[in-house]
C-alpha positions in Angstrom: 0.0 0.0 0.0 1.1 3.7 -0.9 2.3 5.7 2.2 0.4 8.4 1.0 -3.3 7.0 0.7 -6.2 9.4 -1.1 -7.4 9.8 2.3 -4.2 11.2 4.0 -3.5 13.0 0.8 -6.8 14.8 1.1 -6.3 15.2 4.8 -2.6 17.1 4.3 -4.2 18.8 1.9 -6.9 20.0 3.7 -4.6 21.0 7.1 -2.4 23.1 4.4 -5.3 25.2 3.8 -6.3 25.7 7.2 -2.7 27.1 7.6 -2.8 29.0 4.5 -5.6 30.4 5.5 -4.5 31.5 9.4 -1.3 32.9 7.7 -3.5 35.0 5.4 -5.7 36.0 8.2 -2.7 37.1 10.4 -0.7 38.7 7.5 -4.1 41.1 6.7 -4.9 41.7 10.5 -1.1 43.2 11.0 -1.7 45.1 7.9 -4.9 46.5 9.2 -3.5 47.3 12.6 -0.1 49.0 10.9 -2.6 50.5 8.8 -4.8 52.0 11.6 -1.5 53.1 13.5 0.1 55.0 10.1 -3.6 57.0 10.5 -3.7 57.9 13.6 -0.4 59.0 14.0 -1.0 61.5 10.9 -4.6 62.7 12.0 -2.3 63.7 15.4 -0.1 65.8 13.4 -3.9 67.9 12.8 -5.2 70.2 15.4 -8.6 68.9 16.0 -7.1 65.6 16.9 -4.2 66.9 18.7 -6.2 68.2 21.0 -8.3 65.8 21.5 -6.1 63.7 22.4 -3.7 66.0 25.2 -6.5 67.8 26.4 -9.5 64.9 26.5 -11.8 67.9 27.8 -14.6 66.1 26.1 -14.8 63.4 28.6 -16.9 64.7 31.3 -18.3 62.2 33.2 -20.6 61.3 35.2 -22.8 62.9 32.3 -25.4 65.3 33.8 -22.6 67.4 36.2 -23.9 70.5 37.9 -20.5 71.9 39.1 -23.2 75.1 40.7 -24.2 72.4 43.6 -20.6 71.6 45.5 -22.5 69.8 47.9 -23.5 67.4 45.8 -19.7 66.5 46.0 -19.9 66.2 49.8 -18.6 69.6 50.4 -20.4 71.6 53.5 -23.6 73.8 53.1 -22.0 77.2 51.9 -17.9 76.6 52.3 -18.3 76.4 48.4 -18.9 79.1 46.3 -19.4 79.2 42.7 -17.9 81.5 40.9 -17.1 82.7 37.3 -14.0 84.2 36.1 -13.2 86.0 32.6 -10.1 85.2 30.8 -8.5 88.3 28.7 -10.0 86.6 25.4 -13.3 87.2 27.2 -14.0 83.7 27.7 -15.7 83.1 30.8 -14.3 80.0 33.1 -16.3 78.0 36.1 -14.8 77.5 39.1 -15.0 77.3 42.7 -14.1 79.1 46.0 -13.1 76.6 49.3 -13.1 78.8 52.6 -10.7 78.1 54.8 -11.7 75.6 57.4 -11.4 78.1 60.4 -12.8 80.9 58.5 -16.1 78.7 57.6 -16.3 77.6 61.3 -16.1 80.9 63.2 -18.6 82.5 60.7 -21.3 79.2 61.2 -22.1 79.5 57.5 -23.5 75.9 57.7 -26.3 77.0 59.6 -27.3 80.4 57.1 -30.1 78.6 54.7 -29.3 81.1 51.8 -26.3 82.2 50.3 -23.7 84.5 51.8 -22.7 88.0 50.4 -19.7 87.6 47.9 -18.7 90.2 50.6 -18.5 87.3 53.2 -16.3 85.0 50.9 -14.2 87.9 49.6 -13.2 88.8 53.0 -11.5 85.1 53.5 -9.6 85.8 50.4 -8.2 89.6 51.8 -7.5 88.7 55.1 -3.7 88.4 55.3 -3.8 86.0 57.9 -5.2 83.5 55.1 -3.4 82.3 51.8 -4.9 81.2 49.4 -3.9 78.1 46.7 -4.9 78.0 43.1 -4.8 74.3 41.9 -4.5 73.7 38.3 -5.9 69.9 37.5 -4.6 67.6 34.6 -6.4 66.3 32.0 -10.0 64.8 31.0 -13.1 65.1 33.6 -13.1 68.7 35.6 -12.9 70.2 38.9 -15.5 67.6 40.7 -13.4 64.7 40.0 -12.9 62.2 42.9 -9.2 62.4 43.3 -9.6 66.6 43.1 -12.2 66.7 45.5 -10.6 64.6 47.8 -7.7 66.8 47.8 -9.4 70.1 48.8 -10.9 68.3 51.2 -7.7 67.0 52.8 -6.4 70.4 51.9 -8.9 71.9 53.5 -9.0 69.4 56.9 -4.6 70.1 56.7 -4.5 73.7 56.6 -7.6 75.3 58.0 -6.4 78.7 57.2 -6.6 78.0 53.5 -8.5 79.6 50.7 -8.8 76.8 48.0 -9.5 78.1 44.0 -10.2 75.6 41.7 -10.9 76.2 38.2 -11.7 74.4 34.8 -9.9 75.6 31.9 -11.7 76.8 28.8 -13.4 73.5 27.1 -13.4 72.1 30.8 -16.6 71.1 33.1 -18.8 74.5 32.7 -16.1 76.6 31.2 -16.5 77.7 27.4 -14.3 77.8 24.7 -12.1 75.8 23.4 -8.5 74.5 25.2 -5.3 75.3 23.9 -1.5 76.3 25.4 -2.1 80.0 25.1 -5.7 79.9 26.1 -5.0 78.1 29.2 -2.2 80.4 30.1 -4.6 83.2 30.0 -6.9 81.2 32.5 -4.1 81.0 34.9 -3.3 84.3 34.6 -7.2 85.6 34.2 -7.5 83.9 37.8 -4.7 85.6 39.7 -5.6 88.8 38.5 -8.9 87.9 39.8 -6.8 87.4 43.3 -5.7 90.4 42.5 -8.7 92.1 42.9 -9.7 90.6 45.6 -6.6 92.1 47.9 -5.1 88.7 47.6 -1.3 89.8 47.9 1.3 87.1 45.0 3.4 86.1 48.3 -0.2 84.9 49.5 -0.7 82.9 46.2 0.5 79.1 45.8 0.2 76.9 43.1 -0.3 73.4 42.7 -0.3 71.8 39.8 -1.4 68.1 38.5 -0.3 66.1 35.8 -1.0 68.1 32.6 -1.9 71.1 35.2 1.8 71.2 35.8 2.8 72.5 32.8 -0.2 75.2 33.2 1.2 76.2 36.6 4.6 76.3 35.8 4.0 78.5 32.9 2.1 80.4 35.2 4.8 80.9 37.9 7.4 82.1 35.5 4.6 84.9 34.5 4.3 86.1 38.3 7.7 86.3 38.4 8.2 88.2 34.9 5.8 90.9 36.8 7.7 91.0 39.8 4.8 89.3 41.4 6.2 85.8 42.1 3.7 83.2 43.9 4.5 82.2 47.7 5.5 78.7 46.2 5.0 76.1 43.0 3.9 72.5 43.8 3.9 70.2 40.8 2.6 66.5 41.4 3.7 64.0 38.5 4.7 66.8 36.3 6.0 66.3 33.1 9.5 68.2 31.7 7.6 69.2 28.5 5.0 67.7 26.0 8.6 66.4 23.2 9.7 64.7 25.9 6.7 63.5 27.6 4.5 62.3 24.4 6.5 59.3 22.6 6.5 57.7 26.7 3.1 58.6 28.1 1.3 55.4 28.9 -3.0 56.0 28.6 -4.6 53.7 31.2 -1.4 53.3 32.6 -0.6 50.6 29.9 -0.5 52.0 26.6 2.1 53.3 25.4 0.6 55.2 22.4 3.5 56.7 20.6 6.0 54.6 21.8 6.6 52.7 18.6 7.2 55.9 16.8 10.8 56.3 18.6 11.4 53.3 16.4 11.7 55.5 13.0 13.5 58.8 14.1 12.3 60.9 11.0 8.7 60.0 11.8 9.5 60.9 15.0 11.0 64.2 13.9 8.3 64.9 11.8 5.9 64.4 14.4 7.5 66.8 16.9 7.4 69.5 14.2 3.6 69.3 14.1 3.2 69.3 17.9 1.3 72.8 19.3 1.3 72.0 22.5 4.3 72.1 23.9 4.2 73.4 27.9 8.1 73.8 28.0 8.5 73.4 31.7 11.6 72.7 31.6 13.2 76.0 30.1 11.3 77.9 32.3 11.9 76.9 35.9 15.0 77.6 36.7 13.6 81.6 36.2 11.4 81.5 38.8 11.9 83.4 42.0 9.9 81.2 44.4 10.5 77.8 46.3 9.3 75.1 44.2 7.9 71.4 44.9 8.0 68.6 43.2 6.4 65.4 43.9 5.5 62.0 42.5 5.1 58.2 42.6 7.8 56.4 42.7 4.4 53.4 40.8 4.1 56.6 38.1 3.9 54.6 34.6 2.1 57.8 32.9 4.2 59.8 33.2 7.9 58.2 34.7 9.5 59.7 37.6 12.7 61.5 35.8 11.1 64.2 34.2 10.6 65.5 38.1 14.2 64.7 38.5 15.1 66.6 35.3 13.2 69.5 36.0 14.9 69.7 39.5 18.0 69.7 38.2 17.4 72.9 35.9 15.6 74.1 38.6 18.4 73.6 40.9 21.6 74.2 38.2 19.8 75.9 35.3 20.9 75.1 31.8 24.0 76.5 31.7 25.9 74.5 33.9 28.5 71.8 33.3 26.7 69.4 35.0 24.9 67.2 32.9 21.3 65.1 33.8 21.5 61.6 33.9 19.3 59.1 35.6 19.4 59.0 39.5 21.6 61.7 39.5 20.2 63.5 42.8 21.4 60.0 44.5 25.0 60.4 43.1 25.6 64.5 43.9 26.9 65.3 46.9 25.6 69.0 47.0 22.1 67.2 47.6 20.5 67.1 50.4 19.0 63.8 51.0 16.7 61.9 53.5 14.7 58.8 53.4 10.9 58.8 55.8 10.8 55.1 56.1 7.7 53.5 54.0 6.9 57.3 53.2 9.1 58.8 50.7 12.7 60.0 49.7 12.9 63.8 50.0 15.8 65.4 48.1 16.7 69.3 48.6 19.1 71.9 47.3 18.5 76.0 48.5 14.6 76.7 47.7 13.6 73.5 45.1 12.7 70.1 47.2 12.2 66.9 45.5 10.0 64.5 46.9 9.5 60.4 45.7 6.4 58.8 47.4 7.2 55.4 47.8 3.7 54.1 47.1 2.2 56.6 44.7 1.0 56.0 41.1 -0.6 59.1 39.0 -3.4 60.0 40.4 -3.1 59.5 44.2 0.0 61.7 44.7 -2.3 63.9 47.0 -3.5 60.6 49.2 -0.6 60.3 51.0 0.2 61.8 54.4 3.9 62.7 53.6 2.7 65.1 50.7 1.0 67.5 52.9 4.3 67.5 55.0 6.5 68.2 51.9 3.6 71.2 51.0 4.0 72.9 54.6 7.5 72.6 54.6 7.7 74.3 51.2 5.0 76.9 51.7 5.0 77.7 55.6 1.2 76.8 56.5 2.1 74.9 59.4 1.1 78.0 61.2 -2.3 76.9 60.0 -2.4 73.4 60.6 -5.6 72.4 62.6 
C-alpha cells in the first residue's frame, strides 16, 4: 500500500489550507492594525485631533454634572462658592471658591439657609492671615473629579487657614471655549488677577499643579515672576518636563504606550514633533522663577515616569547653563544634595529653595493621598502655622 493514501492525501491537503488560511488572516490583520496606526499618527499631526487627544476635555463624566451644587460632591452647606472668572480673550471659566476651614467655622455659615454676600467669601480671600492656593488639574473630567475633590478636602482638613480656588480651563466642566496652550495660560493668569482684585497679595498665592496642570502652573509661575509678582510657592505633582519629551512615553490607562513605537523611525518621529502645538516647555522655564518650588511624585508613576521630576529639579536647581549634565538617578550620586529617606513614606531630596519628593507608594493619580505630601507642602509653603 502507498504511504500516501487518497485519504491522507486529502487530509494534508486540507490541514495546508487551514494554515494557508490563518497565515492570510494574520498577515491582513497586522496590515490592518499598521494601517490604523500609520492613520492615527497622521490625524495627530492635525489640530482637532491633537487636541483631542492632550486635552480629553470632552470626557466629562458622570454625564449630567452640575458643578453650581458643591454639595453634591460632599462639600459643607455654603464653604463652596461658585464662581465665574473671565479670561483676557473674554472667555468666561467656572470655578470654585473653598473657605478656609477656620474661616467657615467661626462665621457658622452651615447653619445660614441662603447664600452668603460675595462680601463674606471675599473677605477670607483679603485677610492676610489666610493664603490662598490655586490648583491647576490635569487632564479629562473637571474640577469635581474624585481624586480633586478629595484633595481640597484634605487640603482643607490640613491647613484650616486656607483659601482653595479651583478652576476648569476653557473647554473644561462649565467653562467655554475651546482649550489650547495660550488659552490656558490666559486662565491661569485671568484667575490671579482675579486674586488680585480681591486684595489677595502674590506672596499669599501658591500653586499646585497636577499632571497636565503642571505645565499650566509652571507657565504660570514664570509669569508672576516676569511681573515681579512671584507666587508664595509652585507644587507640581507628577509633572512632566515638556510635552517632546513626555508624548512618545506617556502610557494611557497606565498601559498604553501610544507613541512609543514611533521612537522606532527617528524621521517619523521628527516629523511628528514639528507638528506638535502643544508644547508646555517646563523645563526652560523653571530655573527663572523666583519662588520655592515642589516637586512630587510616585515612585508606581507609569504615565508619566519619575525623571522628568528629577530633570526639572536639576534645571531648577543648576539651570541650563551648567556643566553638570542630567542623567538618571543623578540626585542620589551628587553630593551637594540634600537627602533623606521617611521610612515607607518617601525620599525627599533638597538643594536651596527647590525640594524633591518620591512617594514610595504613589501611582498618577493618588500623589495627593498620602500623608507625607502634605508635610513636603507645609514645609515648602509655611502653613504649618495653619495646621488644625
Amino acid at each position: 500500500m502507498s504511504a500516501f493514501s487518497p485519504t491522507r492525501g486529502s487530509a494534508f491537503s486540507s490541514y495546508n489550507q487551514i494554515e494557508m488560511g490563518i497565515l492570510h488572516k494574520l498577515i491582513a490583520t497586522s496590515l490592518v492594525i499598521t494601517v490604523g496606526y500609520g492613520v492615527i499618527v497622521l490625524l495627530l499631526c492635525f489640530p482637532v485631533p491633537q487636541r483631542l487627544m492632550i486635552y480629553l476635555h470632552w470626557v466629562k463624566l458622570p454625564n449630567g454634572t452640575n458643578l453650581k451644587v458643591p454639595e453634591l460632591y460632599g462639600f459643607a452647606h455654603n464653604k463652596v462658592r461658585n464662581i465665574h472668572i473671565t479670561s483676557a480673550d473674554n472667555v468666561t471659566l467656572g470655578a470654585w471658591h473653598i473657605l478656609p476651614t477656620s474661616y467657615y467655622q467661626r462665621h457658622n455659615l452651615r447653619d445660614d439657609p441662603n447664600l452668603p454676600s460675595d462680601t463674606v467669601y471675599d473677605a477670607a480671600l483679603s485677610d492676610p492671615s489666610y493664603d490662598t492656593v490655586l490648583y491647576l488639574h490635569g487632564n479629562a473630567l473637571h474640577r469635581a473629579a474624585p481624586w480633586r475633590t478629595d484633595l481640597y478636602k484634605r487640603l482643607g482638613d490640613k491647613f484650616d487657614r486656607l483659601n482653595i480656588i479651583a478652576i476648569d480651563y476653557r473647554g473644561f466642566g462649565d467653562s467655554e471655549g475651546i482649550p489650547s496652550e495660550e488659552g490656558l495660560r490666559l486662565d491661569a493668569l485671568a484667575t490671579v488677577d482675579w486674586l488680585f482684585q480681591r486684595n489677595v497679595s502674590h506672596d499669599r498665592i501658591s500653586l499646585i499643579g497636577h499632571s497636565l496642570g503642571t505645565g499650566v502652573a509652571t507657565t504660570l509661575a514664570y509669569d508672576m515672576t516676569k511681573r515681579d509678582q512671584p507666587p508664595n510657592a509652585l507644587i507640581l505633582k507628577a509633572a512632566y518636563s515638556s510635552l517632546p519629551n513626555l508624548i512618545f512615553e506617556y502610557r494611557m490607562l497606565k498601559y498604553i504606550a501610544v507613541l512609543s513605537p514611533v521612537r522606532l523611525v527617528p524621521p517619523v518621529q521628527k516629523w511628528l514633533l514639528s507638528h506638535l502645538l502643544h508644547v508646555y516647555d517646563s523645563v526652560s522655564r523653571i530655573e527663572y522663577l523666583e519662588c520655592p518650588i515642589l516637586l512630587t511624585y510616585g515612585a508606581s508613576d507609569v504615565e508619566i515616569p519619575g525623571h522628568n521630576s528629577q530633570l526639572l529639579f536639576h534645571r531648577a536647581v543648576y539651570g541650563q547653563g551648567q556643566r553638570l549634565e542630567f542623567a538618571k538617578d543623578w540626585v542620589d550620586a551628587d553630593p551637594s544634595i540634600s537627602r533623606r529617606i521617611v521610612p515607607n513614606e518617601a525620599t525627599v531630596y533638597k538643594k536651596d529653595q527647590v525640594h524633591l519628593v518620591k512617594l514610595h507608594h504613589a501611582d498618577h493619580n493618588n500623589v495627593g493621598y498620602y500623608d507625607y505630601m502634605f508635610q513636603a507642602m507645609a514645609d515648602i509653603t509655611g502653613w504649618h502655622q495653619g495646621l488644625s
